[in-house]
N, C-alpha and C positions, 0 to 999 in steps of 0.2 A: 504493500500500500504506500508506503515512504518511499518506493523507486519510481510508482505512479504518477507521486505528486511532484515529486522533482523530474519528473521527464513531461510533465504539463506544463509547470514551470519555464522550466527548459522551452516548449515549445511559444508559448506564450512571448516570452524574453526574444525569440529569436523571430516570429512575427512581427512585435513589434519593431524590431530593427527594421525590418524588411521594410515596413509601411514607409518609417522615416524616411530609408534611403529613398524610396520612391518619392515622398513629396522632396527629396531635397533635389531628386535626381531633372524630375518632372514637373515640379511645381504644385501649387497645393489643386485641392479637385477642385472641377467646375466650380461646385457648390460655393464652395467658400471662397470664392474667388468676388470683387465685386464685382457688382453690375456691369460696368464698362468691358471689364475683361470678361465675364460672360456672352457677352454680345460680340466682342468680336473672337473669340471663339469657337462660337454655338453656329457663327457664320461660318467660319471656314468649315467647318467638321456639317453644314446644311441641316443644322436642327433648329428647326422652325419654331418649334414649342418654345425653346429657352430664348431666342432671340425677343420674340413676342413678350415673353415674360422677363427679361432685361429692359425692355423696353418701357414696359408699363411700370417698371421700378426708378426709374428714372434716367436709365444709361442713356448719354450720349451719341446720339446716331451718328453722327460726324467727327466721333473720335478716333485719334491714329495710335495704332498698334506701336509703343515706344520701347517694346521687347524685343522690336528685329531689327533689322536695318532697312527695313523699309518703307513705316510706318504708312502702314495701308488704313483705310479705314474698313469698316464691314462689308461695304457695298466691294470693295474692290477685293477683299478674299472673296465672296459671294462668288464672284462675276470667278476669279481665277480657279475656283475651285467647280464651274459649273452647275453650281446650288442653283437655277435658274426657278424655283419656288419658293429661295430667299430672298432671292434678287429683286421678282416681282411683290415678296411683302413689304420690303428696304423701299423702294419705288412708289408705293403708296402713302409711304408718310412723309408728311405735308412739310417738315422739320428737316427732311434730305439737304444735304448741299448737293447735290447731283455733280457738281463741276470738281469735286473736292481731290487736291492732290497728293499721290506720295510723295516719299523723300529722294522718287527720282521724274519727281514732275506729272508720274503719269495720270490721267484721269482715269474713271470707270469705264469712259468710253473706248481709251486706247489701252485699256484692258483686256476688252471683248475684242478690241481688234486684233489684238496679242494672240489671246487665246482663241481664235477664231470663232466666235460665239456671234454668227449673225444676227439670229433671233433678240439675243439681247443688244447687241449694237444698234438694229433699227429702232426698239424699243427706247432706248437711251436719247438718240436723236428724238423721236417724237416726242421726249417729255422735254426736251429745250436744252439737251446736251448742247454745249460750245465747241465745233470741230477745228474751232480754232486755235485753241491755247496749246501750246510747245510744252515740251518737256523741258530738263536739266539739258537735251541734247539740240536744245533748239529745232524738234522736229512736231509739226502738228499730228492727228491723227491721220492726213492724207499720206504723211512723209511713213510713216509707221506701216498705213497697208502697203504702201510701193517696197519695204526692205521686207515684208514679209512675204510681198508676190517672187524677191528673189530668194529666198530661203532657203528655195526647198523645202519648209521645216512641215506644210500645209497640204492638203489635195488641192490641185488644180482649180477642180469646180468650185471648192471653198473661195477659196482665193478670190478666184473670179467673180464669185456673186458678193463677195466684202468689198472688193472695187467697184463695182458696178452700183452698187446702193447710194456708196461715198459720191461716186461722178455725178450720178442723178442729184442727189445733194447738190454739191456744189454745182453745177446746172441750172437749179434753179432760186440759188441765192445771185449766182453774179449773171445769169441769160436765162430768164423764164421762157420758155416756148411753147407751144403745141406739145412739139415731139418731145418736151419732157415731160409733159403731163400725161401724155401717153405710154411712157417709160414707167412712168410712177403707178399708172393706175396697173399695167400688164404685172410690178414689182410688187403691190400690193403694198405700196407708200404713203400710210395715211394722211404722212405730216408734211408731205409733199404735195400730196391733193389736194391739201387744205388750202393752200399759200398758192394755187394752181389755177383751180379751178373756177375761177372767175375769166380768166382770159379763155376757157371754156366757148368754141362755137356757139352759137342759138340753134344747135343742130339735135332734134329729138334721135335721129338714127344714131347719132356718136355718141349718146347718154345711153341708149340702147346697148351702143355696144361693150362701153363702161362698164355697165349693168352685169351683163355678162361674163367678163373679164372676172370683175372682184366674184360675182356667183360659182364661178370652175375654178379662183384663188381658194376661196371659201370651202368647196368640199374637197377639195386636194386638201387644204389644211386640217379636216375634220378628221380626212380619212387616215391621216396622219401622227392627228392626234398634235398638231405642231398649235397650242393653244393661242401661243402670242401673236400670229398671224391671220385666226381664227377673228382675236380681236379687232387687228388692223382691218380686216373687211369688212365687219361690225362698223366699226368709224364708218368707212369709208362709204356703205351702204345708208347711213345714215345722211351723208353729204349728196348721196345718188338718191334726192326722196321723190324725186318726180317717176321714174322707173322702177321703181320698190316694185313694183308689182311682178315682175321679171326674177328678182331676186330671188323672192318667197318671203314668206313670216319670221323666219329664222333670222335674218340681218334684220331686225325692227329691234331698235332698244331706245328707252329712254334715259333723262337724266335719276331716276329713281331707281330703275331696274331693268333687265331686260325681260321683252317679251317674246322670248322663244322655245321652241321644243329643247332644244341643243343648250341649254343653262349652262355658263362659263364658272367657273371658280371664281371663289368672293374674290378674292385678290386682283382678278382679273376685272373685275365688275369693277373694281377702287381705282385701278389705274383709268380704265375707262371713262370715271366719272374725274379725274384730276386734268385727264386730257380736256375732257369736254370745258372744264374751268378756264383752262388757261390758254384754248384755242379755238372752238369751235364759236363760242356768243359772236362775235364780230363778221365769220364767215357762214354761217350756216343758221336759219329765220331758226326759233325759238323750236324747240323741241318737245314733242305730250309727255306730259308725266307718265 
């Protein structure tokens, strides 16, 4: 019984070390970790739960990681780690610095272009991403996909459609046309269409065929399951209300909710309604509840 309790002992003693060494080796656990460091954590590792609940404790959305050398914020391990169901809850609150840089200049945006995450780089842009701010290397987001187009590091077709997004972009900030509206609406570019779609013919057939376009975007994305371009059609079928009918029910949503078969994720519905804030009232007649 006495070799029992000193080999429990024994065990106990040798446990405990064990834990130390690990919080000395590792850091202490999430848990006890605060807020802040919770949050950008909970991001890189895509546990939505804890970020959500760092967040509502008070952590910092816009704080930089001052453990590494890089001193990222949430949004940009989110984005490097393809958490892309962090990325879109980080994106819905109102509190984001969306433009926000590491300690090597780069944004969220030249994140996504880094990591070749289209879906979230168009996303970025439509919420009022700046594709113009440089890094530490003096290079914008444009300069960033051209040394990734020489990489090697990416697929082709990647590549190719992360360029192609950025040109239509810049297209239609420094030469709006036709042919970029048409570019945008075939890309399924909602924040493009927006800024576009006034120099728009008085042409019912070319709204027609709009219609269309974003409607075979739309169930390619469905079929897909690629949700954040699901949304962009959504917009963009919203801005198409005269042809709605062509579309179907499914691209009808308001500023309260949507009214579709095909119901998006809250998250989804939040960035929606952030867009609609900060882009749509000016270009697009007022919207049903």
């Amino acid at each position: 019984m006495k070799n029992y309790f000193l080999a429990s002992l024994l065990l106990v003693s040798l446990n405990a070390q064990a834990i130390n060494f690990q919080i000395t080796r590792k850091g202490l656990p999430l848990e006890q970790r605060s807020f802040n460091d919770q949050l950008l954590m909970a991001a890189a590792q895509g546990n939505l739960m804890v970020v959500q609940r760092a967040l509502a404790n008070g952590a910092n959305i816009n704080n930089k990681d001052a453990s590494n050398n890089t001193f990222d914020t949430a949004l940009h391990k989110a984005i490097d780690k393809n958490h892309n169901h962090v990325v879109r809850y980080l994106l819905s609150c109102k509190q984001l610095n969306i433009n926000q840089q590491n300690r090597f200049g780069f944004t969220p945006l030249q994140a996504a272009v880094v990591g070749n995450n289209l879906s979230i780089a168009k996303l970025l842009l439509a919420l009022g991403a700046d594709a113009s701010i440089k890094d530490t290397f003096n290079r914008d987001v444009f300069d960033v996909a051209k040394e990734i187009d020489t990489s090697g590091l990416v697929e082709e077709i990647d590549r190719t459609a992360i360029l192609e997004v950025l040109n239509v972009y810049k297209e239609a900030n420094e030469n709006p046309s036709q042919e970029t509206l048409d570019k945008a609406i075939n890309l399924g570019l909602d924040f493009v269409v927006s800024k576009l779609l006034n120099i728009a013919p008085n042409d019912y057939k070319k709204y027609q065929e709009y219609a269309q376009a974003t409607k075979k975007n739309y169930e390619q994305a469905k079929e897909s399951k690629d949700e954040l371009t699901m949304r962009a059609c959504q917009i963009i079928g919203t801005m198409l209300r005269e042809p709605m009918g062509l579309i179907g029910p499914d691209l009808y949503f308001s500023k309260t909710g949507l009214v579709a078969e095909d119901k998006l994720p809250r998250d989804v519905v939040d960035i929606i309604k952030v867009y609609l804030e900060r882009h749509l009232p000016c270009t697009v007649p007022a919207l049903p509840e």
